[in-house]
N, C-alpha and C positions, 0 to 999 in steps of 0.2 A: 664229976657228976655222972648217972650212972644213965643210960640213952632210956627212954620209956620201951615199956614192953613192947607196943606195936612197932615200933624203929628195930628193934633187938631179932620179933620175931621174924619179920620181912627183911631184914636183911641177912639172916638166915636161911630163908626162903631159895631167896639169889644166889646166896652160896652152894648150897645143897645143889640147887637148881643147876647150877653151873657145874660144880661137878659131876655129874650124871649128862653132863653132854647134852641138858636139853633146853629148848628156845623157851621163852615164855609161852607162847602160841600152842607149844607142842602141853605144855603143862595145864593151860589153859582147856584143852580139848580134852584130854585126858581126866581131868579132876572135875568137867564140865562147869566151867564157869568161866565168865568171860574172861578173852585176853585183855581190857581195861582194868577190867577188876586185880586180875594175877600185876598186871606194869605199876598199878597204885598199893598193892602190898609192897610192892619193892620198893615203891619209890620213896623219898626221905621224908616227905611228908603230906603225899595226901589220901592217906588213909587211915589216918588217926581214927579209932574207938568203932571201925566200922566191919572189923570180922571177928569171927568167934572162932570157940575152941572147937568147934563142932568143925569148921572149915579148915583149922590149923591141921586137926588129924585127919583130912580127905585129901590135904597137903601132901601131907609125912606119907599115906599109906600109895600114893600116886609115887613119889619120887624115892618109896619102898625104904627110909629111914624109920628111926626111931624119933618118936618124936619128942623125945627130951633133946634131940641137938639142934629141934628149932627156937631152944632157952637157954642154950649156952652164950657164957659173958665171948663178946664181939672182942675180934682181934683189934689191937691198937690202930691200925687204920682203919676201918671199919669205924671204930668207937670216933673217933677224928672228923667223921667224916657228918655225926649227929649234930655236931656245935657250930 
């Protein structure tokens, strides 16, 4: 079963986020929006249906990605980690 988009795109978030060496806090200040906000993107489930693409790409352009790798299929643990 394939994880829902907002699962997919927040925990791509995290990943990205992580590699680039940066806190949520620090992402949060930078992208201006709160650190609750950035911790419930990530989190596995409480931010279902409540960010947009308009926020996906102030994401990407913050943590200087493309933002098609915030829509790549989750690695097997990751995808594991939805059910």
């Amino acid at each position: 079963m394939e994880p829902d988009i907002y699962f997919l795109v927040g925990q791509n978030i995290k990943k990205q986020r992580k590699l680039k060496k940066i806190t949520q806090r620090e992402l949060a200040e930078k992208s201006y929006f709160s650190y609750e906000f950035i911790r419930k993107i990530e989190s596995k489930s409480s931010c279902r249906n409540t960010f947009s693409l308009d926020t996906v790409a102030k994401i990407a352009k913050v943590l200087d990605i493309d933002i098609r790798l915030l829509f790549d299929p989750l690695e097997p643990e990751q995808s594991d980690k939805a059910k």
